[in-house]
N, CA, C and O atoms as CSV, one atom per row, in Angstrom:
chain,resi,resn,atom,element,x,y,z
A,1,UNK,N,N,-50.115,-0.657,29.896
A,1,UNK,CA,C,-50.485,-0.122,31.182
A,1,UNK,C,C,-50.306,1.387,31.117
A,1,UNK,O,O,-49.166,1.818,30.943
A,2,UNK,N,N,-51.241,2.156,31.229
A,2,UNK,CA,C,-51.181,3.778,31.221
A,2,UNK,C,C,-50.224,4.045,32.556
A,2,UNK,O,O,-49.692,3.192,33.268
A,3,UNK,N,N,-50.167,5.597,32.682
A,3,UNK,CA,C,-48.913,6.052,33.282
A,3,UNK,C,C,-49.419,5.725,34.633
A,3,UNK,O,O,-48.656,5.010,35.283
A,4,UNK,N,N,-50.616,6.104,35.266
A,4,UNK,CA,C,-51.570,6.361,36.742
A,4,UNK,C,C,-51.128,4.847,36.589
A,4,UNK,O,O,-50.128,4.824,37.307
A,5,UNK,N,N,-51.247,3.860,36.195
A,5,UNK,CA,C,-50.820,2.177,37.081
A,5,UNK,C,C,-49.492,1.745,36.983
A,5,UNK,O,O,-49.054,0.616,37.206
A,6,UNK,N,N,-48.943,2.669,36.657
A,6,UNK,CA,C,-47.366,2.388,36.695
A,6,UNK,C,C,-46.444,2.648,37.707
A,6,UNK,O,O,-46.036,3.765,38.027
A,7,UNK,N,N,-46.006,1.157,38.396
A,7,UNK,CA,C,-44.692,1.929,39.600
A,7,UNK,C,C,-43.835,2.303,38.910
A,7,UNK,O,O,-43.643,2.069,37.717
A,8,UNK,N,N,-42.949,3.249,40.015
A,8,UNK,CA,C,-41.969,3.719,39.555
A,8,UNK,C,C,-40.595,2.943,40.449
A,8,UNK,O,O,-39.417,2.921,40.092
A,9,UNK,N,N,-41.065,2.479,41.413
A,9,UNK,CA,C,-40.345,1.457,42.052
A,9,UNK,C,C,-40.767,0.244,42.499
A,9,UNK,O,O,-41.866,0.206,43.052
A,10,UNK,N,N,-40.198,-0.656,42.393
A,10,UNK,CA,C,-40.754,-2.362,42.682
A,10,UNK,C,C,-41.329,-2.194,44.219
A,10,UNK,O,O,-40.829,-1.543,45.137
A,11,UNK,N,N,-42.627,-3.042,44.212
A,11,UNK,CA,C,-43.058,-2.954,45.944
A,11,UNK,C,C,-42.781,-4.545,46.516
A,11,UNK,O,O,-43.611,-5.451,46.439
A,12,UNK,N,N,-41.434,-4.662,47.099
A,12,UNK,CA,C,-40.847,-6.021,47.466
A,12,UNK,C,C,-41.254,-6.375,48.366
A,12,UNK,O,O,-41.333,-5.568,49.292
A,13,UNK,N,N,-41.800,-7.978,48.603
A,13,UNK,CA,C,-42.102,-8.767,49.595
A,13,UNK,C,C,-41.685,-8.394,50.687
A,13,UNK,O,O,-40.648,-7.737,50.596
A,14,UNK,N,N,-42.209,-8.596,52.085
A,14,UNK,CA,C,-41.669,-8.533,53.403
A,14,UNK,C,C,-41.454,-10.148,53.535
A,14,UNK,O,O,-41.986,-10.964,52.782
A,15,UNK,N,N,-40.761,-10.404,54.400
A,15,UNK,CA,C,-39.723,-11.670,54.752
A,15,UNK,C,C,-41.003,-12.907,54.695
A,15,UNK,O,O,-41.097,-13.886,53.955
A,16,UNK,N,N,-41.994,-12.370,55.886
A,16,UNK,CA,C,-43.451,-13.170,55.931
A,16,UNK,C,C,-44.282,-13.263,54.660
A,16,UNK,O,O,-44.974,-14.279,54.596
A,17,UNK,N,N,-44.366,-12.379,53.585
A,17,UNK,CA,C,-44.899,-12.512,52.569
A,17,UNK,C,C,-44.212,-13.671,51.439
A,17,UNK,O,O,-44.831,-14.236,50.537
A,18,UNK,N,N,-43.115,-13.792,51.699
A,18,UNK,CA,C,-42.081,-14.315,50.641
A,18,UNK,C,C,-41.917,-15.708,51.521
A,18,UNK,O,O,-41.396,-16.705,51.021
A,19,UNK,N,N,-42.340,-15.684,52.686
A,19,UNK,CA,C,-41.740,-17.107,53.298
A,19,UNK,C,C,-43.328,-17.974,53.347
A,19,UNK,O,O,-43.508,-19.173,53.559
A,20,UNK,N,N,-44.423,-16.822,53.051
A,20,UNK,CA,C,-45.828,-18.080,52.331
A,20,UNK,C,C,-45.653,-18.347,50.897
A,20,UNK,O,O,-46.270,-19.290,50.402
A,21,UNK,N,N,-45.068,-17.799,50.353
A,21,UNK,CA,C,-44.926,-18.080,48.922
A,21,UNK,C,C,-43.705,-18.939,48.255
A,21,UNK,O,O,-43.391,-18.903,47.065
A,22,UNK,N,N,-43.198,-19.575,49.088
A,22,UNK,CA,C,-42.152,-20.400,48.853
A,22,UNK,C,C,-42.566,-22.000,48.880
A,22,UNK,O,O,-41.822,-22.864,48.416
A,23,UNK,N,N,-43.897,-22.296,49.506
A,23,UNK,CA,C,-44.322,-23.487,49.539
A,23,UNK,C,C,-44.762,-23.516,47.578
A,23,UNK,O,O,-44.665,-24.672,47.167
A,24,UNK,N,N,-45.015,-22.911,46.900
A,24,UNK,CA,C,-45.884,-22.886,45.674
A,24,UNK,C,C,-44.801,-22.684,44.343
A,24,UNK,O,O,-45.197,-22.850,43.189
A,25,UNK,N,N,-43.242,-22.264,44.700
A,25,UNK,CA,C,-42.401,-22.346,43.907
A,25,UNK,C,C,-41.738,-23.299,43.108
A,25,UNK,O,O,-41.089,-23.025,42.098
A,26,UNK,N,N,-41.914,-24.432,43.582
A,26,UNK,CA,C,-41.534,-25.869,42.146
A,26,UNK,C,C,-43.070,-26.019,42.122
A,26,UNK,O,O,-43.445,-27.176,42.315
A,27,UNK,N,N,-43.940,-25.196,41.948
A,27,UNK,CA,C,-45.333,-25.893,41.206
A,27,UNK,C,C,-45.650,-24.592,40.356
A,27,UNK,O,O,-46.768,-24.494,39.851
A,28,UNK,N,N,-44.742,-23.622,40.185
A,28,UNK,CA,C,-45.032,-22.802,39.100
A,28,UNK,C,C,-43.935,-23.141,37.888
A,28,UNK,O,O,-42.711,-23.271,37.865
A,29,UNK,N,N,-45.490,-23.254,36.438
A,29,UNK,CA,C,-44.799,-23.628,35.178
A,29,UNK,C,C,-44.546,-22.803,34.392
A,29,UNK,O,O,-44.967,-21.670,34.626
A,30,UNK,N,N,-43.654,-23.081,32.990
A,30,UNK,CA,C,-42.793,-22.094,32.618
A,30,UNK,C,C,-43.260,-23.005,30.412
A,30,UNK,O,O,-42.993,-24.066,29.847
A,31,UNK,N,N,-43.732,-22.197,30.177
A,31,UNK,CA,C,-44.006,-22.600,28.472
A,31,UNK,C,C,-42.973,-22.479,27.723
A,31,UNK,O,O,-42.160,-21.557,27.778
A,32,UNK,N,N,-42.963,-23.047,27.272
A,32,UNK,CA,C,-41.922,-23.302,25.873
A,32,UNK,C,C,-41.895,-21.982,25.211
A,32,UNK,O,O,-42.881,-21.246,25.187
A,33,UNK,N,N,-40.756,-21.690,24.674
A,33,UNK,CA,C,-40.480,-20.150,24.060
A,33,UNK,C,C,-41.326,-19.951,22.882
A,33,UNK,O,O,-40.861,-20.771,22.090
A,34,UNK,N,N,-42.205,-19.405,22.347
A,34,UNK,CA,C,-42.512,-18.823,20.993
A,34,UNK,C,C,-42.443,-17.270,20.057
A,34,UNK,O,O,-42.843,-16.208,20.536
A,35,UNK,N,N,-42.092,-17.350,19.217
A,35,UNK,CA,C,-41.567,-16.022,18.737
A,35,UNK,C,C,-42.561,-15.133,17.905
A,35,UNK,O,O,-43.708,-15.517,18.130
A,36,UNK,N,N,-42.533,-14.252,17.167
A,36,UNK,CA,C,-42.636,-13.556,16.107
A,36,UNK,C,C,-41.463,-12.851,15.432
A,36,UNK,O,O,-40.353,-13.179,15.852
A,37,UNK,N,N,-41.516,-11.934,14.452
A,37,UNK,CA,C,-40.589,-11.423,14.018
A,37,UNK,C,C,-39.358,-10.780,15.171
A,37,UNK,O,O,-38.138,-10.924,15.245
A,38,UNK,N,N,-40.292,-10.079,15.924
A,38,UNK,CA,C,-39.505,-9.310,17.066
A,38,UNK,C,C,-39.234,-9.643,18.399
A,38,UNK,O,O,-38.205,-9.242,18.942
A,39,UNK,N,N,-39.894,-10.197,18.862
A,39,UNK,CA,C,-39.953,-10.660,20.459
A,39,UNK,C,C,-40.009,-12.461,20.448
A,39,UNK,O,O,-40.527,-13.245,19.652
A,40,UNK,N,N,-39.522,-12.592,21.234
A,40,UNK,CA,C,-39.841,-14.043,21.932
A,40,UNK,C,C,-40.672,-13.733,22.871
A,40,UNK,O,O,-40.784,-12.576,23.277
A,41,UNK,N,N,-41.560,-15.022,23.467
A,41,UNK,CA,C,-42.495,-14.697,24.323
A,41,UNK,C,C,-42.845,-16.357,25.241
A,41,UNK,O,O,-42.763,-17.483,24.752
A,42,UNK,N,N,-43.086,-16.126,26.120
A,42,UNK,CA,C,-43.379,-17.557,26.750
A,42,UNK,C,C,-44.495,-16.958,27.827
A,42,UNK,O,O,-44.640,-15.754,28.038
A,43,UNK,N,N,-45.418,-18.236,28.608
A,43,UNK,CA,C,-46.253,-17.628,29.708
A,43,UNK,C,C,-45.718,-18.239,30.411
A,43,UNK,O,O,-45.012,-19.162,30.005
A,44,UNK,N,N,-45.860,-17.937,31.817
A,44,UNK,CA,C,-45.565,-18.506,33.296
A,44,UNK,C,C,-46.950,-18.831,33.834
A,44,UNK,O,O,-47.860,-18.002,33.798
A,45,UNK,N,N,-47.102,-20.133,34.365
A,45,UNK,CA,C,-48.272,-20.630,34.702
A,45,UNK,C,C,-48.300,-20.516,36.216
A,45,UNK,O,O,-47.814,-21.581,36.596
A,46,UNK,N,N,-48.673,-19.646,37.487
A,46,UNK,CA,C,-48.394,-19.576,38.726
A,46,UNK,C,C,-49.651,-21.249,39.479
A,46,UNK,O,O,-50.430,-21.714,38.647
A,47,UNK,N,N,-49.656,-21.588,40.238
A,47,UNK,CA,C,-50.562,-22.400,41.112
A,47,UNK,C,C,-51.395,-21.626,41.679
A,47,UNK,O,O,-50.910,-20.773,42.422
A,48,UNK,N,N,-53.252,-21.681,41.475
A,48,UNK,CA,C,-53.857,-20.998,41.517
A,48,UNK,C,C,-53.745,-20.429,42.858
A,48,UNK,O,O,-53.654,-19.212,43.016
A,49,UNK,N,N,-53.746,-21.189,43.748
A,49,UNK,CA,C,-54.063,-21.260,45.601
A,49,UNK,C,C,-52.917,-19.947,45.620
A,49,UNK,O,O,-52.973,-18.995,46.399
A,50,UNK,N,N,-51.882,-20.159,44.563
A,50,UNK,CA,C,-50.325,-18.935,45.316
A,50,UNK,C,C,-51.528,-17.858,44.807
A,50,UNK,O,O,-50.846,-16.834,44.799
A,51,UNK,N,N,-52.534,-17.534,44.486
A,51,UNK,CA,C,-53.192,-15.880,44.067
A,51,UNK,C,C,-53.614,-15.460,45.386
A,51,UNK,O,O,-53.872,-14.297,45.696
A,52,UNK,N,N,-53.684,-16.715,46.329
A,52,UNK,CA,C,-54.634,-16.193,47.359
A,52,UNK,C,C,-53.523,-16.102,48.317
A,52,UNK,O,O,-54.023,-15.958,49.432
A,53,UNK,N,N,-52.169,-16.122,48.387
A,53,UNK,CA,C,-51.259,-15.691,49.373
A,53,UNK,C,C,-50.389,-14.137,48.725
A,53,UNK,O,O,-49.571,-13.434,49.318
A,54,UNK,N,N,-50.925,-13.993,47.374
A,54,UNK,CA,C,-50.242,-12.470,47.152
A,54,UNK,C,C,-50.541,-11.568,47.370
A,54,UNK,O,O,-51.741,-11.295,47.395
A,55,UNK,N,N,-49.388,-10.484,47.689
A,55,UNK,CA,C,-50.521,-9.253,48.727
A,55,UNK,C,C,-50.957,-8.465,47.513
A,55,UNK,O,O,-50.316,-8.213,46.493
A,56,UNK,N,N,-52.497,-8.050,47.933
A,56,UNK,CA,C,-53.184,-7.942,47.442
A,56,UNK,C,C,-52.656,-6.075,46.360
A,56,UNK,O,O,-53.117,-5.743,45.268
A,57,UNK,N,N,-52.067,-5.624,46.846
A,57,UNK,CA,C,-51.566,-4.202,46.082
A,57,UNK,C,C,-50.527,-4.996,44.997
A,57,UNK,O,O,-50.125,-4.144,44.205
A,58,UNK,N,N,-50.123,-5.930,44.776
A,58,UNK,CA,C,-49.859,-6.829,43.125
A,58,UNK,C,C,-50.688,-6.873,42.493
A,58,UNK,O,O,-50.303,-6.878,41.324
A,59,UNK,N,N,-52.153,-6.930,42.613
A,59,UNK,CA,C,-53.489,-6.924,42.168
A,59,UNK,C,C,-53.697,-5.243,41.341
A,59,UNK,O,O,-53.599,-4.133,41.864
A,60,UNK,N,N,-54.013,-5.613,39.873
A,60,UNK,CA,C,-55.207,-4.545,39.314
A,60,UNK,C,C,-57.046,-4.581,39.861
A,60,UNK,O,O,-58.000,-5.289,39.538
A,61,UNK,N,N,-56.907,-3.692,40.601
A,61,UNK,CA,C,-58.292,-4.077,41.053
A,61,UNK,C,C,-59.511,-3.974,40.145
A,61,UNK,O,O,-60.567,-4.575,40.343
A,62,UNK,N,N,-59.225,-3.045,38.998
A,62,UNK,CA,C,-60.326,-2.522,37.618
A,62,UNK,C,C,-60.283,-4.331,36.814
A,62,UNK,O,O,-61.217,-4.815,36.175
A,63,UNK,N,N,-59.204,-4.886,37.045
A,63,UNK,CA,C,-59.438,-6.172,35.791
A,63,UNK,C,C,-59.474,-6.944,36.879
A,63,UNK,O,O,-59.927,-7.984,36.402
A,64,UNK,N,N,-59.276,-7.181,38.217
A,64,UNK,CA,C,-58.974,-8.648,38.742
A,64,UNK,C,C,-57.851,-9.268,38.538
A,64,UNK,O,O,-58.016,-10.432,38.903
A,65,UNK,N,N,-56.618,-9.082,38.083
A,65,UNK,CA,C,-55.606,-9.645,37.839
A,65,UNK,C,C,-54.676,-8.947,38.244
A,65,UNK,O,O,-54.605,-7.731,38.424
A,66,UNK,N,N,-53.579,-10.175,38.462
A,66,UNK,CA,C,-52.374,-8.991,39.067
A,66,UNK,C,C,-51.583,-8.094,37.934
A,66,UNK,O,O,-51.260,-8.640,36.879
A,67,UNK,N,N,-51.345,-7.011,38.119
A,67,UNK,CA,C,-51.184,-6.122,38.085
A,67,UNK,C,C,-49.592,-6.003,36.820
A,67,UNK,O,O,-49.269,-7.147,36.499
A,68,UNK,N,N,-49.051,-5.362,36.423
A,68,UNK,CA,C,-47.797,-5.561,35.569
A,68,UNK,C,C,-46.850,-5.581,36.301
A,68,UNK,O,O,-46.691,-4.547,36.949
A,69,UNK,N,N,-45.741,-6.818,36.542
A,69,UNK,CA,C,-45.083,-6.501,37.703
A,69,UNK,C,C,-43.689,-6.389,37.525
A,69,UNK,O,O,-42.987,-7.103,36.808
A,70,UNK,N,N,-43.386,-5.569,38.136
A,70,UNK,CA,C,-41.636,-5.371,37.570
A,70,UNK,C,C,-40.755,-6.503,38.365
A,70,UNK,O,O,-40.913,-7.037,39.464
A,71,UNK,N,N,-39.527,-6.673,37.101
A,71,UNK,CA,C,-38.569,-7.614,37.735
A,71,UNK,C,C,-38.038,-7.826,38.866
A,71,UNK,O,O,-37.675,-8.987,39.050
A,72,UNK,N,N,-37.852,-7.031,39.765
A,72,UNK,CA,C,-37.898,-7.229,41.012
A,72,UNK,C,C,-39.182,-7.791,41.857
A,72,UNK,O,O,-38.889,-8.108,43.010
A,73,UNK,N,N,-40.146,-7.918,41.599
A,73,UNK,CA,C,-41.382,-8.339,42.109
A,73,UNK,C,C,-41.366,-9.409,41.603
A,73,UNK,O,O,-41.248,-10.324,42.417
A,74,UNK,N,N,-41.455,-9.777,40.298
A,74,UNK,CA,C,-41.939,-11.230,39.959
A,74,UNK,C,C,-40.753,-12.240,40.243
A,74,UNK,O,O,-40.957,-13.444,40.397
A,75,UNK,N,N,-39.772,-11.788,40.287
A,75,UNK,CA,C,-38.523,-12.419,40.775
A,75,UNK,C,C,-38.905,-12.780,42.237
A,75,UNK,O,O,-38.855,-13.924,42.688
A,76,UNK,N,N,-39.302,-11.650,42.944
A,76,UNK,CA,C,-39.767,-11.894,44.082
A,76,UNK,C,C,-40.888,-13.073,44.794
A,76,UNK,O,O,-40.839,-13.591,45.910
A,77,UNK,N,N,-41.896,-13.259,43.678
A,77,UNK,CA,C,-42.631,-14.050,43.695
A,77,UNK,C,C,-42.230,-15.831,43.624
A,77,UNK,O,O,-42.877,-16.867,43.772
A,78,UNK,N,N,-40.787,-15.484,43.310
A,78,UNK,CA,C,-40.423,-17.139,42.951
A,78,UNK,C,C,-40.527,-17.007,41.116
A,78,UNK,O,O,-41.008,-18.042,40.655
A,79,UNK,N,N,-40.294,-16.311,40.395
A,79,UNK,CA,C,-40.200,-16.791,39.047
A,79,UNK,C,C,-39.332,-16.756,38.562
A,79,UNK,O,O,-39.081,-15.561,38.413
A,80,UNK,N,N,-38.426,-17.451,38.062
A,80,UNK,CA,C,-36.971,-17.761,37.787
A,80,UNK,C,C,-36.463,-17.752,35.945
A,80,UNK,O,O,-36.369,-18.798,35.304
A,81,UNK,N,N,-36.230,-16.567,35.433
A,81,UNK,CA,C,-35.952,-17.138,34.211
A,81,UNK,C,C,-34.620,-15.920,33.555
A,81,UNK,O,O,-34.202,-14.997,34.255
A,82,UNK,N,N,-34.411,-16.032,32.944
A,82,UNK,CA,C,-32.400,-15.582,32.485
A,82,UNK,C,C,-33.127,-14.052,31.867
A,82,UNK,O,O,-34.286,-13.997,31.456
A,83,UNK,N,N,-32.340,-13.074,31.901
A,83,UNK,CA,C,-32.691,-11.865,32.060
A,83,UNK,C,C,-33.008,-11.742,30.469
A,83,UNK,O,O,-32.879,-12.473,29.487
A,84,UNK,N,N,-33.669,-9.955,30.832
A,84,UNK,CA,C,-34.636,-9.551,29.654
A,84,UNK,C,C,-36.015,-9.816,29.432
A,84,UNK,O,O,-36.600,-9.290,28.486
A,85,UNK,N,N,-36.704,-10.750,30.390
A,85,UNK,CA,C,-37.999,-10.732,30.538
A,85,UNK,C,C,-38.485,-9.963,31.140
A,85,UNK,O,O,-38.176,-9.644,32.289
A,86,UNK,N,N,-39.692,-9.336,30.206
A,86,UNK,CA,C,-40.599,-8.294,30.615
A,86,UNK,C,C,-41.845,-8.937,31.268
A,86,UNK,O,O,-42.221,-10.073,30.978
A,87,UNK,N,N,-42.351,-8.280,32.007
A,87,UNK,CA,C,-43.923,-9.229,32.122
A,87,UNK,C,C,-44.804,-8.033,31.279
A,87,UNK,O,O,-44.669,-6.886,31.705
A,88,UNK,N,N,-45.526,-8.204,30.333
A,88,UNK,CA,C,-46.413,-7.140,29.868
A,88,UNK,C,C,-48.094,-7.175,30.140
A,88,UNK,O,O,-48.836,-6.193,30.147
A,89,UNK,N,N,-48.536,-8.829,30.397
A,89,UNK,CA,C,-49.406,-8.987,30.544
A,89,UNK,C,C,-50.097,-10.026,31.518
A,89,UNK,O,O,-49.204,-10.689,32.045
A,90,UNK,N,N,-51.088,-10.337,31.865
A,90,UNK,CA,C,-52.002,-11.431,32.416
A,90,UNK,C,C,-52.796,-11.847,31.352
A,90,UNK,O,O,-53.137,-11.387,30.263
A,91,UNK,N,N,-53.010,-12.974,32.075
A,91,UNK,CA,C,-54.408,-13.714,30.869
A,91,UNK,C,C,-55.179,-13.448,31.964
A,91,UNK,O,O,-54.971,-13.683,33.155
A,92,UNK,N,N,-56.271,-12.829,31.299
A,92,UNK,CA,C,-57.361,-12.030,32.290
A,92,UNK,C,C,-58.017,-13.308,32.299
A,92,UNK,O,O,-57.820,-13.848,33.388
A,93,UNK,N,N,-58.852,-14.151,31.378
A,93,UNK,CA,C,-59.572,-15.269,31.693
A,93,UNK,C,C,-59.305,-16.140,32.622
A,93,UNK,O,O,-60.177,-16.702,33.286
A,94,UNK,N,N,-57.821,-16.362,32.773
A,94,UNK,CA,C,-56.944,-17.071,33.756
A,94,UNK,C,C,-55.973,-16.380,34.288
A,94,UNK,O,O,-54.855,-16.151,33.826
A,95,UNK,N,N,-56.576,-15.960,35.567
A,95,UNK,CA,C,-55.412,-14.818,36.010
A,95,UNK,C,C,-54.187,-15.273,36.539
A,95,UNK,O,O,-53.322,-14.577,37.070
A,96,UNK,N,N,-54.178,-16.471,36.358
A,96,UNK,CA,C,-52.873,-17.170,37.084
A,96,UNK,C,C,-52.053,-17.232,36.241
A,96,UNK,O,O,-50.908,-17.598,36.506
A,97,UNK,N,N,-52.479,-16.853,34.884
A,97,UNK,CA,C,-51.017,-16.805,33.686
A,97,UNK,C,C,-50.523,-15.698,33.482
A,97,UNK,O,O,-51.201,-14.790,33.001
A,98,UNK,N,N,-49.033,-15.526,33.859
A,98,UNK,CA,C,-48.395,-14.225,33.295
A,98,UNK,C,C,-47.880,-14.285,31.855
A,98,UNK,O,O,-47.357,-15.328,31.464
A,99,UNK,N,N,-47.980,-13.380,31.160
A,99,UNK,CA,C,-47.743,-13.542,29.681
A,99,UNK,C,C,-45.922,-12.208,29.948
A,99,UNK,O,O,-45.751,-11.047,30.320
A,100,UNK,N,N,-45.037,-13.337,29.480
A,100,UNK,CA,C,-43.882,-12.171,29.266
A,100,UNK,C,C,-43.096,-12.478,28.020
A,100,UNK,O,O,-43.331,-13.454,27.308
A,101,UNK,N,N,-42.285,-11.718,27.828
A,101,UNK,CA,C,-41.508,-11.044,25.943
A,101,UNK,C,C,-40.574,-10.618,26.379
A,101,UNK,O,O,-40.594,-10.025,27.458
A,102,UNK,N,N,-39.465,-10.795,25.665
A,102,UNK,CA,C,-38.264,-9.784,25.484
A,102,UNK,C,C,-37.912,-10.346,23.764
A,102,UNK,O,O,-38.253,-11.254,23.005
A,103,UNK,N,N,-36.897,-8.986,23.778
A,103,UNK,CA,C,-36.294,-8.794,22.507
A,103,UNK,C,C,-35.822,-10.300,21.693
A,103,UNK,O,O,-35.389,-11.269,22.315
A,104,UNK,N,N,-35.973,-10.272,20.438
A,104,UNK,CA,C,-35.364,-11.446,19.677
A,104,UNK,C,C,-33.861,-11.817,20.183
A,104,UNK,O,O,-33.318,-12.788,20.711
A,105,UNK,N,N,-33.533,-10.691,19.796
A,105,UNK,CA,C,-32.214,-10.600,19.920
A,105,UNK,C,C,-31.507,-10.315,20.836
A,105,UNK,O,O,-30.361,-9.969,20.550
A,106,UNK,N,N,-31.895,-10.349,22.210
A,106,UNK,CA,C,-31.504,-10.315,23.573
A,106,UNK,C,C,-30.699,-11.231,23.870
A,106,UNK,O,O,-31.087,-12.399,23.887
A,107,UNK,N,N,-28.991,-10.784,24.264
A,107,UNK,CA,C,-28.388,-11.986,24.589
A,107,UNK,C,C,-28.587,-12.117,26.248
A,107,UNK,O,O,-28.149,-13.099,26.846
C-alpha cells in the first residue's frame, strides 16, 4: 500500500456500526496456518452480506476491496486471532478474503 492510502490512525467503529456487525461474527472463517521461510500466513474468510454492513471508508475505492486495515479496525470488525497479525492484503477476486502474515518467529 503506497504512503497517500495509508492511515496513520485506526478509523474505529461507532457503537451502531459495530452493533450491525456482530450478527456475522461466528460466521467469519479463519484458514489453517501456512508458512514460508519467513512469515506464517493464514486468510480470514468474512460472510459476504458483512461487506454490505461495512462503512464504506474501509473500502479501497481504485480496487473495490477493503482497504489494508490496521489492528484496531479488523479487531474491530469481529476478527479474533493472538497477536502479530498483519493484514497486508485482500483477495481482490474475492473481496471477502483478508490475506494476513506475521513473523515466523513471533511469539
Amino acid at each position: 500500500m503506497d504512503a497517500k492510502h495509508r492511515r496513520k490512525q485506526p478509523r474505529l467503529l461507532t457503537e451502531t456500526e459495530r452493533a450491525r456487525l456482530d450478527e456475522f461474527q461466528d460466521s467469519i472463517h479463519y484458514s489453517s496456518r501456512y508458512s514460508d521461510d519467513n512469515f506464517e500466513y493464514r486468510h480470514v474468510t468474512l460472510p459476504k452480506n458483512m461487506l454490505k454492513v461495512i462503512p464504506k471508508d474501509y473500502f479501497d475505492t481504485e480496487r473495490g476491496t477493503l482497504r489494508i486495515l490496521m489492528e484496531d479496525e479488523w479487531r474491530g470488525l469481529g476478527i479474533t486471532q493472538s497477536l502479530g497479525w498483519e493484514h497486508y492484503d485482500t483477495h481482490a477476486p474475492e473481496p471477502h478474503i483478508l490475506l494476513f502474515k506475521r513473523t515466523k518467529d513471533y511469539n
